[in-house]
N, C-alpha and C positions, 0 to 999 in steps of 0.2 A: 862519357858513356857509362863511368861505374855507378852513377842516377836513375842509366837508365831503367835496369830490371824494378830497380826497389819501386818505381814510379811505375810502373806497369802494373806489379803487382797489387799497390793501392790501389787504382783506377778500375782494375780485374774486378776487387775486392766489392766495392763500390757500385761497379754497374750490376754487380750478382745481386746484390742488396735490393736498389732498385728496382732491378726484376721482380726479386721476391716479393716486395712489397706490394709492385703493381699488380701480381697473379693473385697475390692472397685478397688484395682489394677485390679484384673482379670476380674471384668466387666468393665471397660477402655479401656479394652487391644481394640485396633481397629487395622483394614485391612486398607490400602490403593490401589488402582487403578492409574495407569497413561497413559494416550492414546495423543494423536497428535487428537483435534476436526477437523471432514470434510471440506474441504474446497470449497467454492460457488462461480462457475464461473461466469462471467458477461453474460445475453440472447445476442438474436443474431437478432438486429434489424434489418427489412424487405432490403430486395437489399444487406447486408451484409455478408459477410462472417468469421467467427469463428474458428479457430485452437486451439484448448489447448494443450501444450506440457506433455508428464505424464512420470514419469520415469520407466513404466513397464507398457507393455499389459496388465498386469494382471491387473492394479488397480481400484478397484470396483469405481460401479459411478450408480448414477442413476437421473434421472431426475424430473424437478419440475413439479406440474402441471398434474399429473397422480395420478390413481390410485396405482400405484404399487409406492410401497416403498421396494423394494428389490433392492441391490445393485448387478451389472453385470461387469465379466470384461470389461474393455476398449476394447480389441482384438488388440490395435493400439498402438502406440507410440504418436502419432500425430493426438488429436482424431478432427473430423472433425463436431463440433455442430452444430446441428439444433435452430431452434427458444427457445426453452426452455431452460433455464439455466440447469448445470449439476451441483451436487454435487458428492465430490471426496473423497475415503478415499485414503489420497496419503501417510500419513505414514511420518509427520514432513518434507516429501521433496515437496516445493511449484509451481504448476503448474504454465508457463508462458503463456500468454494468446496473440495471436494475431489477429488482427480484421483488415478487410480494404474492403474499396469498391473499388472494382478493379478499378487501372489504376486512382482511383482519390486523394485518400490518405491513412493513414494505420496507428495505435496505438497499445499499448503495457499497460496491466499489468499483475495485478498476483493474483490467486483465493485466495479470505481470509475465514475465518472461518467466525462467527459472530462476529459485529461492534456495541459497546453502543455510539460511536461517532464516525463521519468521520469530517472532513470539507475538501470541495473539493474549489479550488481558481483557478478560469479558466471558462471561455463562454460566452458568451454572450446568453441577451436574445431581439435582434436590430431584424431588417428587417432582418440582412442577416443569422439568426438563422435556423437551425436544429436540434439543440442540446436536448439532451434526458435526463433528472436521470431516473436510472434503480434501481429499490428497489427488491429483490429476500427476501420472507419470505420462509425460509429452513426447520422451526419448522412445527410441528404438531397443534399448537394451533396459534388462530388469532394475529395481531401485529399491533401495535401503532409507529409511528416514527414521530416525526415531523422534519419541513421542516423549519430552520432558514435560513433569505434570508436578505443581505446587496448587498447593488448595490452604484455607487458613490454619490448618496444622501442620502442614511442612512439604517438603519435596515424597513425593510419590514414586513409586518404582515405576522407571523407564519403560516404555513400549515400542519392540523393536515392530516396525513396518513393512512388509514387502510385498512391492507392487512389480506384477509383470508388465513384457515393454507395450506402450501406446495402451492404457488405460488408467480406472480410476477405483478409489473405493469412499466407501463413507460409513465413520466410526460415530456413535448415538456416545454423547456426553456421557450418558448416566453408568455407563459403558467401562470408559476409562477411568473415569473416577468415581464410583459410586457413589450415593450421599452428600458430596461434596458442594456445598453452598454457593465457593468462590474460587473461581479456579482462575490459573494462568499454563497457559501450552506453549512448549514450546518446542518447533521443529524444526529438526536437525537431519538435513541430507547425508545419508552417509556416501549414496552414489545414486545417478541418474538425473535425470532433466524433471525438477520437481516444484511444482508449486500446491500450496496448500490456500486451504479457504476455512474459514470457521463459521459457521450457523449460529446463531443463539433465538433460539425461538421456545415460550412457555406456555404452560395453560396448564390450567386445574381442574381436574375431571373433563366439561364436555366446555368450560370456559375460555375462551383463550387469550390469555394474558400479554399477547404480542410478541415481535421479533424483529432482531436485525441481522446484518452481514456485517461481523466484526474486522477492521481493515488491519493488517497486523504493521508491527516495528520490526525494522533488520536488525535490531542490538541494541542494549542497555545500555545509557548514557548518561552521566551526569547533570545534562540538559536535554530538557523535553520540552517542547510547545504543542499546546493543543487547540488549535485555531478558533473552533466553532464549537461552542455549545451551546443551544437552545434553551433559552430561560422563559417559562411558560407561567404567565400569574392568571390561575381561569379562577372565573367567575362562580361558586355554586350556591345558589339562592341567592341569600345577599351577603355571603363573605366571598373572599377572595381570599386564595389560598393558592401558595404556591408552591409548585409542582416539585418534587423532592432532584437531589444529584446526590451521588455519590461518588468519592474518587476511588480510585484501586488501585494499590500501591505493589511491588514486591524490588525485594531488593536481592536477586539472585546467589549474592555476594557470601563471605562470613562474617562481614563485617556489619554493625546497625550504621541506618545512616542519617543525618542530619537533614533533613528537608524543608526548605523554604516553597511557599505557594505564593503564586503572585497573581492577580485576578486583574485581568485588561478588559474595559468596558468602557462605552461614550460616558458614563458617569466618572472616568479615570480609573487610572491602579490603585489596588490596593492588596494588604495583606490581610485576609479575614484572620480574627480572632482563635488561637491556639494553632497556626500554619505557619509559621515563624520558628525556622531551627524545631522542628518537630523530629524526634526520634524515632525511625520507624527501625523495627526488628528486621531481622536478614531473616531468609531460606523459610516466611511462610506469605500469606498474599493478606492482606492490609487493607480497610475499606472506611472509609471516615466520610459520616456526612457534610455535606457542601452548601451552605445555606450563604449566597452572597447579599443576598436583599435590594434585588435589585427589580425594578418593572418588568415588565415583559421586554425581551431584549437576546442579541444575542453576545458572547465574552467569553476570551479568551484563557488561557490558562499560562502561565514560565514556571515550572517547576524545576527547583536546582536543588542540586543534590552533592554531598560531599561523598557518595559512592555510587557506580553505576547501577539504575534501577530504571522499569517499565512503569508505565501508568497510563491509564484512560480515566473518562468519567461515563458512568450509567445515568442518564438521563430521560424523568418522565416526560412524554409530547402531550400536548394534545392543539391539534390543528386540522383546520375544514372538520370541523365536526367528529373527530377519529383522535380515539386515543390512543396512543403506543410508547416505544420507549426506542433509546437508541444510544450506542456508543460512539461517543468521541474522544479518537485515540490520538494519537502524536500524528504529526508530521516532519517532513526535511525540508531544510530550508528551499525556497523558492528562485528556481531559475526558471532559465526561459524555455519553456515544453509546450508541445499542445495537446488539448484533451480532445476526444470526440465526444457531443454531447446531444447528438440527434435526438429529438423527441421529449429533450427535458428543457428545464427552465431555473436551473439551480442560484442560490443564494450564495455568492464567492463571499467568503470573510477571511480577511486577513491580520497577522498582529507583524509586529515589530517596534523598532523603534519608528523612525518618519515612515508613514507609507507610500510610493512610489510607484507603482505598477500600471505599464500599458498593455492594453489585452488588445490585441486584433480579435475581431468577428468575422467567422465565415457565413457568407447567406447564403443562399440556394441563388442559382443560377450564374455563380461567382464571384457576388457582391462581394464586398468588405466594407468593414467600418471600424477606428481606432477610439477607444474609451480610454480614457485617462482616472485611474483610483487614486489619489490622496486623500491621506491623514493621520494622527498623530495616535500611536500604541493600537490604533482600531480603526479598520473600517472596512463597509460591505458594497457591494454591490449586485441588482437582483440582474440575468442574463434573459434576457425576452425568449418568447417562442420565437419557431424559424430559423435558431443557428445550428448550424451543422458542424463546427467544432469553433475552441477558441486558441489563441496562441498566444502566451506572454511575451511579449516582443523585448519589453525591457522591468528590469525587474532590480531596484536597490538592493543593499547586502542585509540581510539580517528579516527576512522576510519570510512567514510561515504562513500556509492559506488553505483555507478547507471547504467544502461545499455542501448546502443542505438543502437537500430535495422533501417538500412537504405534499401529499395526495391526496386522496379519500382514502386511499388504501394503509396509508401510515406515513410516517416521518423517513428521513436518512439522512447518509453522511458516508462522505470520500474526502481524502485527503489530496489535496493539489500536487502531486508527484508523480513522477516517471513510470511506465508500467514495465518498459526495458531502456536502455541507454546504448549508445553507438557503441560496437564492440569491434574490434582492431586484431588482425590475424594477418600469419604471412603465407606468402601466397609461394610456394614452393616452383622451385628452376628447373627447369630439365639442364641435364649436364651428359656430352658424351659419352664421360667415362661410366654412367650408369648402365650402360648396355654394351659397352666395349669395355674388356679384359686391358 
């Protein structure tokens, strides 16, 4: 018997334990939610015209800048925007976006969710500027963004932003940086549901020198790929002459940085002549011609760097009879997404090492059909009329892919990425004691 207290008391001990543990478990226990966030098209500057591609009539959408915040089918495929930006619930598949002032040039991207950073690498803010950032605040509550600006003599002083809730504004290059040749933007959310879009569009007196929709990077990286660049060798009399690129370089950092170029083409890689361990300066924007020598064609870019920095290339077009110009900027690597691409017919290129990639096609009336892409550092494939979105079904590692839309109206260019991604939330309990003392 004198066992027996001390042996009740650990047993006491013990099952109190286990209690606790099992009560503390069951208030733990949590729900989760997971949804695909709305995604926000670029507005539709004055004289312009706005196509969004959507993979179903159905897909709810409502505009900025209004009273009404209820979301309405599309009724289209191919919805046709007015002045105000649209927001989309498209359901993880990302709407592509086409803009062009008739008959003088034409761009390409793709609606994103919200952006805590973009930097966008491409415009000018010279004489022969037009060029616009478009900031679309999507939230209910007001919004803070600033405006980080390097041009080729150094960082520029900051421009703080603030947009009221459920609207949009739009800042004229020449604006924020005045005189400024070569710039690079970069923006920074300080609060609200914020996506940004950049313009670049020029012309000289009553001339017009062309335009695109620059597609921005989330962050400066050591490694860049840039899928698609259009290599254009025209014809005039009897030479040929081919069509100029330039890269644009900045390396936000204080440090300079070492930078290799590596050129991916069906002619193979290579490293052109002075892009090899090249030294580029920190804290101004960097711009070096790009003369690969190659046919008419189109080739990739791997730029690696021993400090994190942005980069695109400015590229002259000329295609269907229309000359213009157009940026190709970086991409992320390639999984498996799908884009909605109604009413277009885009040229996919992809780099890496082996290429891999199968795409589902959606046709009109439910159809499907699987294409299979291989090949080695390069290869393309053109997407017929008729599909109404596509889906990478399976996609190897190390895969970068971008798409170039050519018209009468001008050239473009989207990067094969995500316009939002599945986001994960928890989904809150009711408990008695929230309403009982």
């Amino acid at each position: 018997m004198r066992f027996q207290r001390p042996t009740l008391i650990v047993l006491s001990a013990v099952a109190v334990v286990l209690a606790a543990n099992g009560l503390s478990a069951g208030l733990s226990k949590s729900e989760f939610s997971t949804n695909f966030p709305a995604v926000v098209c670029p507005p539709t500057p004055s004289k312009i015209t706005t196509a969004i591609s959507f993979p179903s009539n159905k897909t709810p959408l409502r505009k900025t800048g209004t009273k009404s915040l209820s979301f309405v089918p599309a009724q289209t495929l191919r919805y046709m925007q007015a002045k105000a930006p649209v927001i989309a619930e498209s359901q993880g598949v990302t709407p592509v976006v086409w803009q062009i002032r008739k008959g003088v040039w034409a761009g390409a991207t793709i609606c994103s969710s919200l952006q805590n950073e973009q930097w966008f690498v491409g415009g000018t803010a010279d004489v022969t500027s037009k060029g616009k950032v478009l900031i679309v605040n999507s939230g209910l509550s007001s919004a803070i963004v600033d405006l980080e600006i390097w041009n080729e003599i150094g960082v520029q002083p900051t421009k703080p932003i603030t947009l009221e809730a459920n609207s949009y504004r739009e800042f004229g290059l020449d604006s924020l940086a005045p005189g400024s040749r070569e710039i690079v933007i970069h923006a920074l959310t300080r609060s609200g549901r914020v996506t940004s879009y950049l313009l670049d569009e020029r012309g000289r007196g009553l001339k017009a020198l062309g335009g695109d929709i620059i597609n921005f990077a989330p962050k400066a990286t050591k490694e860049i790929y840039i899928p698609a660049v259009p290599h254009t060798v025209r014809k005039i009399g009897a030479k040929s002459v081919e069509l100029a690129h330039s890269l644009r370089l900045l390396v936000p950092g204080e440090l300079d940085a070492r930078v290799t170029v590596n050129v991916l083409s069906t002619d193979g890689s290579f490293i052109p002549s002075g892009f090899e361990n090249k030294i580029v300066k920190a804290g101004s924007v960097v711009s070096v011609v790009l003369s690969p020598n190659l046919p008419t064609s189109k080739f990739g870019l791997h730029i690696s760097s021993d400090q994190p920095l942005v980069a695109s290339v400015y590229s002259q077009t000329f295609a269907q009879k229309k000359a213009d110009f157009i940026w190709s900027t970086s991409a992320p690597e390639l999984t498996p997404i799908s884009l909605a691409i109604s009413g277009l017919s885009p040229q996919l290129v992809f780099i890496g090492g082996t290429i891999a990639v199968d795409i589902e096609l959606f046709l009109d009336k439910g159809k499907r059909k699987v294409v299979k892409v291989r090949g080695d550092e390069i290869a393309t494939i053109k997407i017929p009329d008729g599909i109404r979105s596509i889906t990478f079904i399976k996609v190897a590692k190390g895969i970068y892919g971008a798409g170039l839309i050519a018209t009468k109206s001008g050239y473009g260019y989207f990067p094969l990425s995500p316009g939002s991604v599945l986001a994960k939330s928890s989904v809150p309990l009711s408990n008695i004691r929230v309403i009982t003392p």
